[in-house]
C-alpha positions, 0 to 999 in steps of 0.5 A: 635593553641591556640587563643589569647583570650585563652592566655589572659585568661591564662596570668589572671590566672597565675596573679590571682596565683602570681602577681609577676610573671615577664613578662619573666617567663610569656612568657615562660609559655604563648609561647609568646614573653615578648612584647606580654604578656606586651602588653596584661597586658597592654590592660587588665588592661586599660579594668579595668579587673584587680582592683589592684596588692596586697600583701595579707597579713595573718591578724593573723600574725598582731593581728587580730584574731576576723573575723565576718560577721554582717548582718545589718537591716537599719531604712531607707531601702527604701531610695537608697540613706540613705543606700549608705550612710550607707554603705560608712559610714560603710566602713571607719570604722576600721576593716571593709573590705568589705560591701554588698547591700544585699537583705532578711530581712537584708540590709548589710552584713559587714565583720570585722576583729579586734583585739579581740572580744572585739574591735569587740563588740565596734565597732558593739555598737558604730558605727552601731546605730539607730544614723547611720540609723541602727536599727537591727544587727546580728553578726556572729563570725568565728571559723576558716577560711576553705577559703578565696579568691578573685580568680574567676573562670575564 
């Protein structure tokens, strides 16, 4: 007999799959009652094991086809508190969709998404400036994307 733990794990993946999914479905697919699978989204999400349920949208169908990575070297790295405040500086920016602490020769690594490159070179020359405690960039243009995903193995 399948444990409960091993439920929830399968109750997280097939949210991780579709978030939609109603608790009907989900108890029939779990072997569950619909109270039980409401009871354990409820314990996970009071856990925090689940951050948020999101329409994940194609950002081309939007207009934004320029997807970088720019790694970003920082005048005062050696300041916990100057390079928080960089990155929450750098996360309000337009476009800019995640930032990384990173460790290495750059500081962060920032993933933008604009409308052209254009946009994107306006944003890398305006905003991430000696003025922002930033003193180097590297920005690496995509192509195209392979993958792109927020699931994790579990």
């Amino acid at each position: 007999m399948e444990k409960e733990r091993d439920k929830e794990t399968r109750l997280l993946r097939e949210l991780q799959m579709k978030c939609t999914t109603s608790n009907i479905v989900l108890s029939e697919r779990l072997g569950v009652e619909t109270s039980t699978v409401s009871r354990w989204k409820d314990k996970i999400e009071q856990a925090g094991k689940i951050k948020s349920y999101k329409a994940v949208l194609d950002p081309e169908q939007f207009g934004y086809n320029t997807l970088a990575f720019v790694r970003v070297k920082l005048l005062h790295n050696n300041e916990p508190r100057r390079i928080q405040e960089t990155a929450e500086f750098i996360s309000k920016l337009p476009g800019v969709q995640e930032v990384h602490i990173s460790l290495g020769e750059f500081d962060l690594l920032i993933k933008v998404r604009t409308r052209t490159e254009k946009e994107l070179k306006l944003l890398i020359l305006d905003s991430l400036s000696p003025d922002h405690n930033v003193s180097k960039t590297e920005t690496i243009v995509t192509a195209s994307t392979f993958i792109e995903t927020t699931d994790i193995p579990i």
